[in-house]
C-alpha positions as CSV (number, residue, x, y, z in Angstrom):
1,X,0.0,0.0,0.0
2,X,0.9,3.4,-1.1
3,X,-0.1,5.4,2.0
4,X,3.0,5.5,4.3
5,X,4.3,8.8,2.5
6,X,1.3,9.9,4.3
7,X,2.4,9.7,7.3
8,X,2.4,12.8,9.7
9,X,5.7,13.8,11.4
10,X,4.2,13.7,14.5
11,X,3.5,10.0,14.1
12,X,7.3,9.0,12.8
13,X,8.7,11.0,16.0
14,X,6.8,9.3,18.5
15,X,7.1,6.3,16.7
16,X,10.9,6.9,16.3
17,X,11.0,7.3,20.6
18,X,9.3,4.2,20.9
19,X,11.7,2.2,18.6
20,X,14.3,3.3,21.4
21,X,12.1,1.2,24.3
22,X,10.4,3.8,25.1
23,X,7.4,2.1,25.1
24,X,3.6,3.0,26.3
25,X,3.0,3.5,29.9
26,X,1.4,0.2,31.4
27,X,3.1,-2.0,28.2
28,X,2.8,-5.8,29.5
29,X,3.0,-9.7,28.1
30,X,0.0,-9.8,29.4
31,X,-1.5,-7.4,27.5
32,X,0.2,-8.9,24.1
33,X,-0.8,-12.3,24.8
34,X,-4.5,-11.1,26.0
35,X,-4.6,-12.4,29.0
36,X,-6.7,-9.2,30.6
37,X,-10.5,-8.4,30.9
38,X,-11.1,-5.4,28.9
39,X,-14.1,-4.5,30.9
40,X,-12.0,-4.3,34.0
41,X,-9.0,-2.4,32.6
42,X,-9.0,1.2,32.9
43,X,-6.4,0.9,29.4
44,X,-9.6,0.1,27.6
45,X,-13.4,1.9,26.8
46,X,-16.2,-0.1,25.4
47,X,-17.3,1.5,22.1
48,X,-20.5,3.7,21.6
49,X,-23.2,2.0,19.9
50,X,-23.2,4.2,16.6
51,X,-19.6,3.4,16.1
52,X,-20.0,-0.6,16.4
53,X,-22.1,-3.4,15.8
54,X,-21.9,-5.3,18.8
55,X,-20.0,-4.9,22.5
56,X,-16.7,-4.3,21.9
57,X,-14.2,-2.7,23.8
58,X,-10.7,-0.8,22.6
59,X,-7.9,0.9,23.9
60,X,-8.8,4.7,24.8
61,X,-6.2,5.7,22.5
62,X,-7.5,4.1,19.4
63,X,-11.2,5.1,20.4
64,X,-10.1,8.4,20.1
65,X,-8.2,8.2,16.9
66,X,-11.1,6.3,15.5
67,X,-13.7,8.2,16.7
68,X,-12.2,11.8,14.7
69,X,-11.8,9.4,11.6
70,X,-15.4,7.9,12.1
71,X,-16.4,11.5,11.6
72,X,-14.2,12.7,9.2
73,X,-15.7,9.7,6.9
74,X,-19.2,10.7,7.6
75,X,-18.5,14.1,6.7
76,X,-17.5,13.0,3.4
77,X,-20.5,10.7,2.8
78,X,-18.7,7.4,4.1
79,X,-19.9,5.0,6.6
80,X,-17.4,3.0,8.8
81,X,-18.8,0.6,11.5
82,X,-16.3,-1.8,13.7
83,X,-17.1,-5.2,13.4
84,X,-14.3,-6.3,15.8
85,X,-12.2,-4.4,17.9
86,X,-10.4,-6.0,21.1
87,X,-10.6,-9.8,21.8
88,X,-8.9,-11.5,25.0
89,X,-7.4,-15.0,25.1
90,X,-10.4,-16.8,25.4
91,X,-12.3,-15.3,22.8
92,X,-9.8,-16.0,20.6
93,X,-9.2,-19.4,21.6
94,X,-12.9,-20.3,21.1
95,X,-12.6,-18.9,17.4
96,X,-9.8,-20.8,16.8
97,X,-11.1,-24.0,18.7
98,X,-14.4,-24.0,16.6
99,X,-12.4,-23.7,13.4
100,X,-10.4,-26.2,14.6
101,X,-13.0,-28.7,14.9
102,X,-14.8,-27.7,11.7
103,X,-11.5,-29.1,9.6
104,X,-11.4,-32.0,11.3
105,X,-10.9,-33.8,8.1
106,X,-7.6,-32.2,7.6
107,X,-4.5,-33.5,9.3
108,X,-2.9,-31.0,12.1
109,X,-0.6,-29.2,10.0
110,X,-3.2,-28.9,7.0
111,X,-5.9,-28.0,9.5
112,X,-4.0,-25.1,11.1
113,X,-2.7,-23.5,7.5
114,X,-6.7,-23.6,6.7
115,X,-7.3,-21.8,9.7
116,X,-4.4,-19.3,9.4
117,X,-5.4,-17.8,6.0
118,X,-7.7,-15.4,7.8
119,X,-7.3,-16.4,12.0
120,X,-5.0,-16.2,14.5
121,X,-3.8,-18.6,17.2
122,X,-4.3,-17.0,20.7
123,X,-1.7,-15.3,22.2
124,X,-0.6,-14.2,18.2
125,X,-3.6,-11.7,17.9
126,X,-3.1,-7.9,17.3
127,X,-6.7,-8.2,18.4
128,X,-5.6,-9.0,21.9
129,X,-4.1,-5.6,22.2
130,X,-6.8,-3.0,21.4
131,X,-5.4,-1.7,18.6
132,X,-6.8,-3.5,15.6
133,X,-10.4,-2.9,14.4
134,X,-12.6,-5.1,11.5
135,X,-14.6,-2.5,9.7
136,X,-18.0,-2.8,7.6
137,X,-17.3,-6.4,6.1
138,X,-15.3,-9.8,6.3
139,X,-15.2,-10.4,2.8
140,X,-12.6,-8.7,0.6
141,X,-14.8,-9.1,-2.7
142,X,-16.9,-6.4,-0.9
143,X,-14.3,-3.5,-1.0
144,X,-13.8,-4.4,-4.9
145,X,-16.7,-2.8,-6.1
146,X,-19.9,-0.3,-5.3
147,X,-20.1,1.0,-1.7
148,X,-17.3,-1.0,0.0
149,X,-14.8,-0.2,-3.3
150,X,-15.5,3.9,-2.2
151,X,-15.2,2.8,1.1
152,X,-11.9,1.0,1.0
153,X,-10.8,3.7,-1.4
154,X,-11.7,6.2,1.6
155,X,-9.5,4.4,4.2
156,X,-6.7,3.7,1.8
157,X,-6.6,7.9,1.2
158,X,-7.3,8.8,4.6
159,X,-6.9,6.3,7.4
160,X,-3.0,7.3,7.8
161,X,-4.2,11.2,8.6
162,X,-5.6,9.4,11.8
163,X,-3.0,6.2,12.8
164,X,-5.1,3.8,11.1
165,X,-2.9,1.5,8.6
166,X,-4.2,-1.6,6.7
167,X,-1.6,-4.5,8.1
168,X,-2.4,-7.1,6.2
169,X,-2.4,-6.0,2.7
170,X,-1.7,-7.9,-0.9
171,X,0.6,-10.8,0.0
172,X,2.1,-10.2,-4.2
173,X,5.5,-8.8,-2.8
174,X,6.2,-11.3,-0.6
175,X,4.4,-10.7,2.1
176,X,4.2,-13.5,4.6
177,X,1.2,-14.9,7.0
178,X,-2.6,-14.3,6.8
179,X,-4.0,-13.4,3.5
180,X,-5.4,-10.0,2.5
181,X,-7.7,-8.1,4.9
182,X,-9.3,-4.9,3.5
183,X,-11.4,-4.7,6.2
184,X,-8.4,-4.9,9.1
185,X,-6.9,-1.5,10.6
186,X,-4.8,-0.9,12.6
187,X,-3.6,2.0,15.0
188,X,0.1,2.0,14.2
189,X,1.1,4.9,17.1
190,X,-0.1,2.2,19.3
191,X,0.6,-1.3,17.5
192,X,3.9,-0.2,16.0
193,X,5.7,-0.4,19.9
194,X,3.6,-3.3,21.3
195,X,4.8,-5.4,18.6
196,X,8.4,-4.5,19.2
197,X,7.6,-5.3,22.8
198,X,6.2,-8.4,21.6
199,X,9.7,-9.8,19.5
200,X,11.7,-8.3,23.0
201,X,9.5,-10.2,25.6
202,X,7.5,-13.1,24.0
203,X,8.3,-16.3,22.6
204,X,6.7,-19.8,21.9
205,X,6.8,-21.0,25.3
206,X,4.2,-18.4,25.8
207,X,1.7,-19.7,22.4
208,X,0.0,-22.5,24.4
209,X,-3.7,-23.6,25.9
210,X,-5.2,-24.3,22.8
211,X,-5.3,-27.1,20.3
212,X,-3.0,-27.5,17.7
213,X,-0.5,-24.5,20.0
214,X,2.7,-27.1,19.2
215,X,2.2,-26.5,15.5
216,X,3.0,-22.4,16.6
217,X,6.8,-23.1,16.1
218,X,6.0,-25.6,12.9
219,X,4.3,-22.5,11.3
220,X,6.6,-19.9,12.3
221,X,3.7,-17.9,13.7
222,X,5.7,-15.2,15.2
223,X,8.4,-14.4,12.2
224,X,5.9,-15.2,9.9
225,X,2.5,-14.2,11.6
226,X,3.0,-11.6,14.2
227,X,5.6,-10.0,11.7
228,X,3.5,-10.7,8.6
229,X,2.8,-7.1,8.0
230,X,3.2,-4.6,4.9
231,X,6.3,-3.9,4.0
232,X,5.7,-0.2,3.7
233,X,4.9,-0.3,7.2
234,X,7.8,-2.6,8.0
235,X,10.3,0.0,7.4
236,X,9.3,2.3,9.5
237,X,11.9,1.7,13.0
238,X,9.5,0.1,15.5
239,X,10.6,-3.7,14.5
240,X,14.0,-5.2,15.6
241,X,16.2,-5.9,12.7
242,X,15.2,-9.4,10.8
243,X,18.1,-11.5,12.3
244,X,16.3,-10.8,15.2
245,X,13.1,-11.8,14.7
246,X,14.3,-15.2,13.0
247,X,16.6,-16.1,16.0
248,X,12.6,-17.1,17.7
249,X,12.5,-19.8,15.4
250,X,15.3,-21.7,17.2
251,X,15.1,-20.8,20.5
């Protein structure tokens, strides 16, 4: 995606401090590997009815910066609507768990690439963190034509103005992990830090409680999942250099 020249300074300052471990006051594996109630976290705010479809909650941060964008859309005729903002362990683990059990025909390894095209193995989930949002649909054919196409369009133009960057974008230059999400944003002023946090402070010990969990190292799910993200957004300094992130692998 086209959109990081976008970018204001403010943003590449503060996330230039963060790359430095600076990192955001109250910053925790717990946090990262969602094991927190949102709803008993001051960190977090559920989200207003006319911003979501169903009880969610998000970090206050990203409420904010969503919010202003929310309104900035409306004002220029465009709807947005969160579909899915933070999810804790557990609700990420029954996800995953259904899914699981839905491919039972598939052996382990085939079952769990199935289920990683488009979902996350708990503990692995920018979701868990309150800084990642699903808006308006699931389905990428929506955003390829009609309303979602002006919609998408919208977001690709004017999401960066406000934080918001599409992580998971086309996977044609090499891209690794989940497919394509159009419909997956995320609040990089936040995001950007916690995942440097995340390569500093977790590993696989800590992707466990679930089924299939001892295929996280088989799949790479932290090089190639957690650090699956658009290479645009890659080179701005909040990841550790790529020698780095590959020593996990072999711990």
């Amino acid at each position: 995606m086209k959109t990081l020249y976008l970018l204001p300074l403010l943003l590449l300052s503060t996330l230039s401090l963060y790359s430095q471990s600076q990192f955001p006051e109250g910053l925790s594996r717990d946090l990262l590997l969602g094991k927190i109630q949102y709803d008993q976290d001051e960190r977090f705010i559920q989200v207003a009815s006319p911003y979501a479809s169903r009880p969610t909650y998000l970090h206050k941060e990203t409420y904010s910066a969503f919010v202003e964008m929310f309104e900035a859309a409306n004002a220029d005729g465009i709807s947005l609507r969160i579909l899915s903002g933070a999810r804790n362990f557990d609700q990420q683990k029954a996800i995953w768990e259904r899914k699981w059990k839905s491919h039972v025909h598939l052996d382990p390894r085939s079952r769990t690439s199935r289920i990683l095209e488009f979902s996350s193995m708990p503990a692995t989930s920018r979701h868990h963190w309150g800084t990642d949002i699903d808006l308006n649909h699931l389905e990428n054919d929506y955003f390829e034509a009609g309303k979602g196409k002006k919609e998408y369009e919208w977001l690709v133009k004017n999401a960066p103005r406000f934080g918001f960057y599409q992580v998971y974008d086309s996977k044609e230059a090499g891209r690794t992990g989940y497919a394509e999400e159009k419909w997956h944003w995320s609040y990089l002023p936040l995001a950007g830090p916690y995942l440097t946090y995340y390569n500093e402070h977790i590993g696989y010990y800590d992707i466990r409680g679930f089924e299939g969990a001892y295929l996280a190292r088989v799949h790479k799910m932290i090089t190639a999942y957690v650090n699956g993200i658009a290479t645009e957004i890659r080179e701005i300094r909040f990841l550790p250099k790529q020698d780095k992130i590959a020593s996990a692998d072999s711990e």
